[in-house]
Structures are given as C-alpha cells and as structure tokens.
C-alpha atoms as an extended CHARMM CRD file, in Angstrom:
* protein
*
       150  EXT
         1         1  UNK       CA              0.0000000000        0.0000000000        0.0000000000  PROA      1               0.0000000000
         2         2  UNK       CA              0.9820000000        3.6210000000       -0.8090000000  PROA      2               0.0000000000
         3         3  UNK       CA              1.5350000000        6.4020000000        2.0730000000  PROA      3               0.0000000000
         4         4  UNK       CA             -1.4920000000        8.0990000000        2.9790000000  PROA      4               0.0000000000
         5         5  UNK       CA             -2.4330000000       11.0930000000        0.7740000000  PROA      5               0.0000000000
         6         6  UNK       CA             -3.0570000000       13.8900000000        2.4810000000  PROA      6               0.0000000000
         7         7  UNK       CA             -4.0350000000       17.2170000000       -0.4010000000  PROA      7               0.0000000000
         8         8  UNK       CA             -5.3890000000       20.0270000000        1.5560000000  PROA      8               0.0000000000
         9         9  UNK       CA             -7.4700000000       23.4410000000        0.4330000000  PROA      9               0.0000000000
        10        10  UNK       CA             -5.3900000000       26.2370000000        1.8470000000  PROA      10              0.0000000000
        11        11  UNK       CA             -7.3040000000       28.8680000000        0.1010000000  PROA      11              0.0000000000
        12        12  UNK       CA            -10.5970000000       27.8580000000        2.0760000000  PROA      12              0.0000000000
        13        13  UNK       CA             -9.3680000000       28.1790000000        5.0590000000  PROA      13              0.0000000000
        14        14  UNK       CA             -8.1020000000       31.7600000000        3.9780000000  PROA      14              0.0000000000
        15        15  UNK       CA            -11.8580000000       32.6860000000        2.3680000000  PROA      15              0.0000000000
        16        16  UNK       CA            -13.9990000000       30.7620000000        4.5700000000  PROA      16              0.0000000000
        17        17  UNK       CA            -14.9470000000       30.4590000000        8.1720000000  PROA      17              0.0000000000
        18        18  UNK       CA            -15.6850000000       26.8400000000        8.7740000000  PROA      18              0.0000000000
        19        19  UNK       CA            -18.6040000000       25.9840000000       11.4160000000  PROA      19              0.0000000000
        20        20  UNK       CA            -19.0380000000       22.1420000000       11.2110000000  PROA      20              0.0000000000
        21        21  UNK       CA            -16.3400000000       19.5710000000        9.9690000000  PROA      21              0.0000000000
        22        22  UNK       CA            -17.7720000000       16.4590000000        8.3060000000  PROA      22              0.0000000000
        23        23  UNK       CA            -15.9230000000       13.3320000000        6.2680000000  PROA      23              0.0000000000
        24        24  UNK       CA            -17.4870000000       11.6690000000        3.3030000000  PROA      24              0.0000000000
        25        25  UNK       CA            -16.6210000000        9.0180000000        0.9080000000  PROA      25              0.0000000000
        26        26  UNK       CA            -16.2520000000        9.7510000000       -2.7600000000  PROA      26              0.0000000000
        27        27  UNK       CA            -17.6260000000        7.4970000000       -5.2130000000  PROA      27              0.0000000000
        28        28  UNK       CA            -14.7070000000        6.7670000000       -7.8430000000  PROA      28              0.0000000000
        29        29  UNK       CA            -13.7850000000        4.9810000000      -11.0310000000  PROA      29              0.0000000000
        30        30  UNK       CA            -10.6970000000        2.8610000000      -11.6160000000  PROA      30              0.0000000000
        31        31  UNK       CA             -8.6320000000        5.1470000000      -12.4760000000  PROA      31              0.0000000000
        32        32  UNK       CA             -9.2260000000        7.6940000000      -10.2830000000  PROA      32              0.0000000000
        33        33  UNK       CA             -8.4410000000        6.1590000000       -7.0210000000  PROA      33              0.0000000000
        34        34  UNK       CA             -5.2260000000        5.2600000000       -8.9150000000  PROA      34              0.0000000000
        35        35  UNK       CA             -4.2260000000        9.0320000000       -9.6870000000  PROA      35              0.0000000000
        36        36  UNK       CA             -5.5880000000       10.3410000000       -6.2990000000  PROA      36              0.0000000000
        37        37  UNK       CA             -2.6790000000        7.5580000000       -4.5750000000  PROA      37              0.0000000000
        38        38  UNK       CA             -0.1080000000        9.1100000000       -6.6450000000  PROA      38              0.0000000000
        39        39  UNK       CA             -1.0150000000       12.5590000000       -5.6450000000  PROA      39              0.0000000000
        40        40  UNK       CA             -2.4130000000       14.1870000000       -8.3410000000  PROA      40              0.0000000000
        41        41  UNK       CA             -5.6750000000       15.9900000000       -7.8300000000  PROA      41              0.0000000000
        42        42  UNK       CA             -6.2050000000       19.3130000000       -6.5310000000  PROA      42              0.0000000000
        43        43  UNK       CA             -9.5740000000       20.8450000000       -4.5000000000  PROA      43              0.0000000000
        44        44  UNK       CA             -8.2340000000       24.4800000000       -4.4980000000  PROA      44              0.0000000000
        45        45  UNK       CA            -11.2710000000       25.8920000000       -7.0560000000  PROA      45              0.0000000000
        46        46  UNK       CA            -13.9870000000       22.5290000000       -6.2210000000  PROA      46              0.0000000000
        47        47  UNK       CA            -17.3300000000       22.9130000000       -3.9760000000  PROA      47              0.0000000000
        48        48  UNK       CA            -20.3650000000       21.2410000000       -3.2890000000  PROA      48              0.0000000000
        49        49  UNK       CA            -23.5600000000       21.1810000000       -4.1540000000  PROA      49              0.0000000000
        50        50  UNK       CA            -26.8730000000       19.5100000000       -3.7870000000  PROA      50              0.0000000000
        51        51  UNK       CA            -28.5840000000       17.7890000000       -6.7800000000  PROA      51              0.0000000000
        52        52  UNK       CA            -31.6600000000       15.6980000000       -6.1930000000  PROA      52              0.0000000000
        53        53  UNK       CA            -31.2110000000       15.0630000000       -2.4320000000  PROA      53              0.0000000000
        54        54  UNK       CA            -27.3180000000       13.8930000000       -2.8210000000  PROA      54              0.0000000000
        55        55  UNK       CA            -24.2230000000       16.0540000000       -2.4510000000  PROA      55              0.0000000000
        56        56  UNK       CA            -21.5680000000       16.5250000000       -5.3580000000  PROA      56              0.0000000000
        57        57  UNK       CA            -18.3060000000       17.4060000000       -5.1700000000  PROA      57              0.0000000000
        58        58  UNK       CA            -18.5690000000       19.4790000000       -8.6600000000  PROA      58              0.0000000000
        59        59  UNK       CA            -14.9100000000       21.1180000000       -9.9610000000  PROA      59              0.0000000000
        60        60  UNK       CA            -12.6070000000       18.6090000000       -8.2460000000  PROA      60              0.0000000000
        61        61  UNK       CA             -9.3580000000       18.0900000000      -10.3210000000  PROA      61              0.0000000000
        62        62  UNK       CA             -8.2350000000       14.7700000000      -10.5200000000  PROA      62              0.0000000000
        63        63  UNK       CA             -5.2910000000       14.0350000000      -13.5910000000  PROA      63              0.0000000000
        64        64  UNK       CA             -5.9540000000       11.4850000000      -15.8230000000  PROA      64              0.0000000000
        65        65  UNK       CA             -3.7240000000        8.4130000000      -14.9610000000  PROA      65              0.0000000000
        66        66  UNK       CA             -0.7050000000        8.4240000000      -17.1040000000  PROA      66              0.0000000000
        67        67  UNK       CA             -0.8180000000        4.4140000000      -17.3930000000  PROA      67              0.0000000000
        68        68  UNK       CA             -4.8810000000        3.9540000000      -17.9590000000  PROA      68              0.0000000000
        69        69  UNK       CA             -6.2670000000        3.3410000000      -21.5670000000  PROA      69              0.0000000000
        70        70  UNK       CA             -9.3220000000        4.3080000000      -23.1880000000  PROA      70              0.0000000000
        71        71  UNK       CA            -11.1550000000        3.8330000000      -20.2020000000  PROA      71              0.0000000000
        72        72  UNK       CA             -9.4440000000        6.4810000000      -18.7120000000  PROA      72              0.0000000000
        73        73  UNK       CA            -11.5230000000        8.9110000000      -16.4690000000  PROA      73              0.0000000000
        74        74  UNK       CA            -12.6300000000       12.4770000000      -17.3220000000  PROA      74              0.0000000000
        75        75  UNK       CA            -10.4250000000       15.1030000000      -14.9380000000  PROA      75              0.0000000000
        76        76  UNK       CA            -12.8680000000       17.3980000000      -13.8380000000  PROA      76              0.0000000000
        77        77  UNK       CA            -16.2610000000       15.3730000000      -13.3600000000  PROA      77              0.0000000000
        78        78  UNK       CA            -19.2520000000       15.2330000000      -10.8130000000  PROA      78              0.0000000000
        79        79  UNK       CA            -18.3520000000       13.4380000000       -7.9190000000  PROA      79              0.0000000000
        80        80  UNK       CA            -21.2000000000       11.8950000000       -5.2820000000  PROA      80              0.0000000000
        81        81  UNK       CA            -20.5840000000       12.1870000000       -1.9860000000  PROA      81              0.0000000000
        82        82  UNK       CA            -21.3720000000        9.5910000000        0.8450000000  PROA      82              0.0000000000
        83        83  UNK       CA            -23.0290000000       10.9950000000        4.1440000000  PROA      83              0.0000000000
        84        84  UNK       CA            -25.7780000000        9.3530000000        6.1940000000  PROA      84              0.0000000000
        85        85  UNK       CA            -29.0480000000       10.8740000000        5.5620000000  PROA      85              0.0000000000
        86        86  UNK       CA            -29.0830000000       12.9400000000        8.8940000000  PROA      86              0.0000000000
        87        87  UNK       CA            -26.2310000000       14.6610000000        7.8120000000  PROA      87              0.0000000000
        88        88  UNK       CA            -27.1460000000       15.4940000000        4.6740000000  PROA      88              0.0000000000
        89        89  UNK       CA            -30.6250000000       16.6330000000        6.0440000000  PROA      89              0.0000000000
        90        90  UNK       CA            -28.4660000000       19.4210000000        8.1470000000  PROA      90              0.0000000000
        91        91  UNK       CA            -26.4250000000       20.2300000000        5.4120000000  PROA      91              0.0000000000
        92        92  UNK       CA            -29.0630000000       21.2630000000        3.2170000000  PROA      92              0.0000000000
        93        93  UNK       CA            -31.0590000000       22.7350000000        5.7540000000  PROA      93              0.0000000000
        94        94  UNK       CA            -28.0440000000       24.9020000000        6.7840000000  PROA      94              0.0000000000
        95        95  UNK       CA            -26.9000000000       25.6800000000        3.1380000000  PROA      95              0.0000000000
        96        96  UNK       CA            -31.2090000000       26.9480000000        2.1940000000  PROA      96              0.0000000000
        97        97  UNK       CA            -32.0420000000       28.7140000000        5.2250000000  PROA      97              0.0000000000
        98        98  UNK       CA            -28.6360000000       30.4550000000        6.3360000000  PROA      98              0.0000000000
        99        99  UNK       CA            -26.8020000000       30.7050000000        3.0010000000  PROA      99              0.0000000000
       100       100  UNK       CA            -23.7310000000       28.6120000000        4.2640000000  PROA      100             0.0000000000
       101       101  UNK       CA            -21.9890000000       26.8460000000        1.4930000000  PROA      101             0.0000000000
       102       102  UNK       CA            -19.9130000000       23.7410000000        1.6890000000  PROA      102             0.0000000000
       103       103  UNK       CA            -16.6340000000       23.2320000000        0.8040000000  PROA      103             0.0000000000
       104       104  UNK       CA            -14.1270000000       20.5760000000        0.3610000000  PROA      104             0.0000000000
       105       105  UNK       CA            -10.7360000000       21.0090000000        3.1020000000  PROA      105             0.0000000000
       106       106  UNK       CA             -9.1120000000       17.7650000000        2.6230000000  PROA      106             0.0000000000
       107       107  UNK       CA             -9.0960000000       15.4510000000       -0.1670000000  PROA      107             0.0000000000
       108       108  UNK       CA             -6.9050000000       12.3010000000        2.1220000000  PROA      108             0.0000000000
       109       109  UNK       CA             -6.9410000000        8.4750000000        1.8080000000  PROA      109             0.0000000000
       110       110  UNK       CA             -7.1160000000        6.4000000000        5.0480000000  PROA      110             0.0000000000
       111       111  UNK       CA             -6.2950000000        3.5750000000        6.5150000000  PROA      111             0.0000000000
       112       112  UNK       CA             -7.7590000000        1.1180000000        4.6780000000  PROA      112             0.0000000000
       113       113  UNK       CA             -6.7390000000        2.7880000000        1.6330000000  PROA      113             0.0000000000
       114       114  UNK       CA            -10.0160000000        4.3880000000        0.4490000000  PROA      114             0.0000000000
       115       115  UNK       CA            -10.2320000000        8.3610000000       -0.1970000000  PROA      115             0.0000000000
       116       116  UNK       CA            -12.1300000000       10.5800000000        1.7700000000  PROA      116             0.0000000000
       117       117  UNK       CA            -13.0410000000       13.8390000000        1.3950000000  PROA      117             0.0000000000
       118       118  UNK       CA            -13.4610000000       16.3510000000        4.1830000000  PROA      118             0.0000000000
       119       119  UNK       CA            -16.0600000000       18.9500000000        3.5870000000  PROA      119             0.0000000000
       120       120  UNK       CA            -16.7570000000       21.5810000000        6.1350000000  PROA      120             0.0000000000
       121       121  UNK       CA            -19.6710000000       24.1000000000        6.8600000000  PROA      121             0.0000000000
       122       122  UNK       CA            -18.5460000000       27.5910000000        6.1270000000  PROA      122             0.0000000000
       123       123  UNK       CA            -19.2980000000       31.3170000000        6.1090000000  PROA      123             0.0000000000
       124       124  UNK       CA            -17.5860000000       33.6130000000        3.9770000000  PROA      124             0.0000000000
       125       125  UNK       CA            -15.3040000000       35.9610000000        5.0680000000  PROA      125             0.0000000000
       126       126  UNK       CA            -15.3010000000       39.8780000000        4.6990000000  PROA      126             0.0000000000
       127       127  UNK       CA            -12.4240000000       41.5190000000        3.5580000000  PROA      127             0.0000000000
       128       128  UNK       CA            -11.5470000000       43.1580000000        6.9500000000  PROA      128             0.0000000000
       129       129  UNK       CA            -11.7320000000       39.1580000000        8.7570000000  PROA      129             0.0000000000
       130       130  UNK       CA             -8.8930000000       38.3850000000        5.9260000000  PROA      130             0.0000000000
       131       131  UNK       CA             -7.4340000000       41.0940000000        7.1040000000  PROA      131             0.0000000000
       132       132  UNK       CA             -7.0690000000       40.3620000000       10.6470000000  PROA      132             0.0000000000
       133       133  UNK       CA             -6.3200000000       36.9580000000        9.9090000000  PROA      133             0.0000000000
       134       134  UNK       CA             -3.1660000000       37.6970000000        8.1260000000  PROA      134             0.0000000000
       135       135  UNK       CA             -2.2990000000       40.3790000000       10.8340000000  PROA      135             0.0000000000
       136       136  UNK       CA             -2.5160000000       37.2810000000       13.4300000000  PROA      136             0.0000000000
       137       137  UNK       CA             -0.4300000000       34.9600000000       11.1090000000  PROA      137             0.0000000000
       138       138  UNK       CA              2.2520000000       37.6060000000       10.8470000000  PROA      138             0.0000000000
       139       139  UNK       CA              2.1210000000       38.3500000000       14.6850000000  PROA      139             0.0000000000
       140       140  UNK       CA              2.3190000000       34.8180000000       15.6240000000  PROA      140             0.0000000000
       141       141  UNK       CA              5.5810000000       34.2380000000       13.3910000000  PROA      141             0.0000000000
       142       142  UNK       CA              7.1170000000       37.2470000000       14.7930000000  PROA      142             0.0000000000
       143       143  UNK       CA              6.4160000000       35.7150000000       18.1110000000  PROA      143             0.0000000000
       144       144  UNK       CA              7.3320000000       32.3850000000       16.9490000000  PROA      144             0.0000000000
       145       145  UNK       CA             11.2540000000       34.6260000000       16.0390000000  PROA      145             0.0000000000
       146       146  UNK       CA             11.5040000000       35.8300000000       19.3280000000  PROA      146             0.0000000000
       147       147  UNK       CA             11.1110000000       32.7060000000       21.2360000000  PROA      147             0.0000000000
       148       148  UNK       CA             13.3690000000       30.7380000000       18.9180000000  PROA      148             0.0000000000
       149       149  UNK       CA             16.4610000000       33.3360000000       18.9650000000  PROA      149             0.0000000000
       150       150  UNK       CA             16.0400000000       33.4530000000       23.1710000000  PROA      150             0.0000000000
C-alpha cells in the first residue's frame, strides 16, 4: 500500500470560516483512485452542491492516470458524496435557510486505503476578517522569532 495522501485546500481556510467539519466518501472509477494515490488531484477551485437530495463534489481536479487506456476517467467530473441521511438533512437545511456553502478542506486516503473527502460548513469571510487573519499569522511568526532566537 501507498503512504497516505493527504491534499489540503489552503485557500478555504483563507476565504472561509468553517462551522461544522464532516468526512465523506467519494464514489470513484478505476482510475481515479489510482491518480488520487499518486497525488495528483487538486480541491483548491472545487465545492459542493446539492442535486436531487445527494451532495456533489462538482470542480474537483483529478489528472488522468498516465498508465490507464481508453477507459481512462474524465479530470474534472461530478463526484457523489457519501453521508448518512441525517447529515445530509443538516447540510441542506443549513446551506437553504442560512446561506452557508460547503466546501471541500481535505481530499486524504485512510487507513484502509479508500479516499475521503473532508467537507466543512462555512461562512464567507469579509475583507476586513482576511485582514485580521493575516495580521494574526504575521504576529504569531514574529512571536514564533523571538522565542526561537532566546
């Protein structure tokens, strides 16, 4: 077995606020599982959306796989999510009546060797919270100097 994959959003973290945390399955084709193992997908631009009472990962990068044939899979494709139903009861509940959205953290494969994909609950951010969170990034590494060189 490969070493875990662990791809992570870092611009969501930097645009969103994230209320709840929850990890769902992705349904995959052959290949994709393959490329995902390598290392090759990205999240950075993907979010979720409900269609028909499921949730889709929509926008979610995944390269072809350089050694699959004709049935190779398409890179940017629909991807259904797996939640139990409660969940995705409060998801869309959250997403209609609050305008939350929900978007994909962590793309990661676990022990077992399946992906997962970690979705969280999130509020945008204004421009002024993106400022303060940069000013407390850049405080906190200043901090981080001064400790070290003492």
């Amino acid at each position: 077995m490969q070493k875990t994959v662990n791809i992570q959003n870092k611009r969501a973290r930097f645009d969103y606020e994230f209320i709840e945390k929850y990890t769902a399955g992705i349904v995959l084709t052959g290949t994709e599982i393959k490329s995902i193992r390598l290392g090759k997908a990205n999240i950075t631009e993907s979010f979720c959306e409900f269609s028909n009472g499921e949730l889709f990962a929509i926008n979610t990068y995944i390269e072809e796989y350089a050694f699959g044939n004709q049935f190779n899979h398409k890179s940017r494709s629909e991807r259904k999510l797996l939640l139990n139903k409660r969940e995705l009861k409060n998801l869309a509940k959250n997403v209609q009546t609050k305008g939350l959205t929900i978007v994909p953290t962590k793309l990661f494969t676990n022990e077992k060797g399946l992906a997962k994909l970690e979705i969280a609950l999130a509020r945008g951010k204004k421009t002024y919270d993106k400022r303060e969170s940069l000013k407390a990034a850049d405080t906190k590494r200043d901090l981080d100097r001064l400790k070290k060189s003492f």
